[in-house]
C-alpha positions, 0 to 999 in steps of 0.5 A: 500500500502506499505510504500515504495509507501507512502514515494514517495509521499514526496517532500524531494528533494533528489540527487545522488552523483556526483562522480559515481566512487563510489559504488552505494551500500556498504556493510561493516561487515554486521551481522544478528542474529535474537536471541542472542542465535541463529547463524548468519544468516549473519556472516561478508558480505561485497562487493560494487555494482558499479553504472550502474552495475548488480550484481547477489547475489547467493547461495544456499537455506538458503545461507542468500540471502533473509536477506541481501535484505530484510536489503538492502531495510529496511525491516530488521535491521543489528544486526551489521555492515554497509550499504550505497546506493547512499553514504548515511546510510541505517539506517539514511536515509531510507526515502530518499533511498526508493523514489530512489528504486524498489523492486520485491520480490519472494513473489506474491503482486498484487490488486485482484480487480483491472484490469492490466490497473488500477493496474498500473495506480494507482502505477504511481499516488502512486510513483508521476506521477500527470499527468494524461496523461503523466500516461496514456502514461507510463502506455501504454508502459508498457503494452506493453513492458511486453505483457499485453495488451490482458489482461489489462482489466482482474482482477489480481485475474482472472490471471495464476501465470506466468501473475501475475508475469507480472504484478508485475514486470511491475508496478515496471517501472511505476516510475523513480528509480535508483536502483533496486532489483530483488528476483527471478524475474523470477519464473513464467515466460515462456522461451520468458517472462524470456528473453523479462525481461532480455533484458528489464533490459538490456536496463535500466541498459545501461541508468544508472540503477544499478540492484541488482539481485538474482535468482536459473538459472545460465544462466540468471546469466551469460547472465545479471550479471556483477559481481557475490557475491556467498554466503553461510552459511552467508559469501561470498566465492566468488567475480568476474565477471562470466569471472573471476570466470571461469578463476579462476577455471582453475580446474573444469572440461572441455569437449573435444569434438573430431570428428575422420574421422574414425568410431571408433571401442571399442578396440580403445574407451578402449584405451581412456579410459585407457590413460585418466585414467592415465593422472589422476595419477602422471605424473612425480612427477606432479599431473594433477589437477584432483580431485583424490577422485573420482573413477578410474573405471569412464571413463570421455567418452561419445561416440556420434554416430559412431566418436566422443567421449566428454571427461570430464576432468579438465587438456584438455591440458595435456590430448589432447597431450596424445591423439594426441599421441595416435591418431598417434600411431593408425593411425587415423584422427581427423577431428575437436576437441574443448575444452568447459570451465565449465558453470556457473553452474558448477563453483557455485556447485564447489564452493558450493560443495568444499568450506568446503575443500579448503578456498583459496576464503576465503583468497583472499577476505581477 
């Protein structure tokens, strides 16, 4: 077993500090070079988990995600910089830490020869729970909240991977933590188990436990997550809640979605097109926001059926007053219009994508 499971089994006494205004973990200058010769896997990171708190850590492959976690829950040492959870020193009290954490990494781990119900009775025994049969009830409310009844008797060895992955999360709740960390928690898992997981985490977190979250699907970052560090190339270039981060690129492009009472006809779809052209251009000694690398031939309309055209852009209001004007002219009738803000998506890939050209994340967080 792990030694993380063999530390429980000690009876140092260990507290949280009282005042939970501060964070839960902190991160300060956090540097990781695995050869003196070699570039830094992580160059500088440093953001504070606040307490009942989840935080979603992104980035794209190889960003140093999976190095900053593994430095997080000691299996890894910093070359330099700090780290602090639950106000004490990562590297000085890993011991303490470590009875107080959960950790589902990507990779599988499960007992092969041991049944789901047995597997996780055995985890409960391993992280403290001596009574037999306040362990029996945990053990099942687990099977139950993570579906795995129907299969408690089968060896984890005779699993698909989506139930293995099950399995592997479930036993992590079979002791009382504060903090937990999840890598990708997800992978595996089909539509209603990725969102029974996600609610589940919910309801923990609204009791006081703070989550340290990374995963690939945006969607689950927006649903879950409280606040976003996106990192890349071993530095943060971005830092807030998936709200602020929306509001903070008032630039990436937005869809207008305008329904007319009309059937519209081509002349009229050309005349679009030609007026969201050149809302691209300067408008008075003005630019648009608009990012004017890309091609002026793309016309940013998508005709839906017989009336109504989405319109992807990045200033929906300066575009919707020509359009309007536009409408007038023409005689025509709009029967609804709505404008939708980018996806969490499209924010990170913006980020990720631009970040090498415009540093401005980089001096906010400084």
């Amino acid at each position: 077993m792990s030694t993380m499971l063999n530390d429980s089994l000690s009876n140092e006494a260990f507290s949280l500090p009282r005042d939970r205004s501060e964070p839960c973990i902190s991160v300060t200058n956090l540097k990781k070079q695995y050869g003196k010769d070699s570039a830094y896997t992580l160059n500088g990171v440093s953001f504070n988990v606040r307490y009942g708190t989840v935080f979603g850590f992104l980035g794209p492959n190889g960003a140093g995600k999976t190095t900053t976690l593994k430095i997080l829950t000691t299996l890894l040492s910093p070359s330099s910089g700090s780290a602090q959870i639950f106000g004490k020193d990562l590297v000085k009290k890993q011991s303490e830490i470590k009875r107080r954490i959960g950790v589902v990494s990507q990779d599988p781990s499960f007992e092969a020869n041991l049944t789901v119900e047995k597997a996780l009775n055995l985890y409960g025994l391993l992280w403290g729970l001596r009574d037999s049969r306040a362990r029996k009830d945990k053990v099942k409310e687990i099977l139950k909240t993570f579906d795995l009844e129907s299969i408690k008797n089968s060896k984890n060895d005779e699993l698909s991977i989506g139930q293995r992955r099950r399995v592997q999360l479930a036993r992590e709740f079979m002791h009382d933590m504060d903090l937990l960390f999840l890598d990708e928690p997800t992978v595996g898992l089909d539509p209603s188990a990725r969102r029974m997981l996600l609610d589940y985490i919910k309801k923990h977190v609204m009791s006081g436990l703070t989550v340290f979250f990374t995963t690939h699907i945006m969607e689950e970052a927006e649903y879950l997550c409280d606040e976003i560090a996106i990192i890349d190339k071993g530095r943060i270039i971005a830092f807030d809640t998936p709200t602020g981060l929306r509001q903070k690129y008032v630039g990436v492009h937005k869809t207008i979605e305008i329904t007319f009472k009309d059937i519209l006809n081509q002349s009229f779809i050309d005349l679009l097109k030609r007026t969201v052209l050149r809302c691209r251009k300067k408008d008075g000694g003005n630019m648009d926001g608009y990012d004017h690398n890309r091609n002026d031939n793309t016309s940013d309309i998508e005709v839906k059926g017989t009336n109504t055209v989405v319109i992807t852009v990045n200033d929906a209001e300066h575009v919707i007053s020509k359009i309007l004007q536009l409408v007038y002219k023409n005689d025509m009738q709009i029967e609804s219009i709505s404008i939708n803000p980018p996806s969490l998506e499209e924010v990170f890939l913006s980020i990720v994508n631009n970040k090498d050209d415009d540093n401005s994340w980089d001096r906010e967080l400084k």
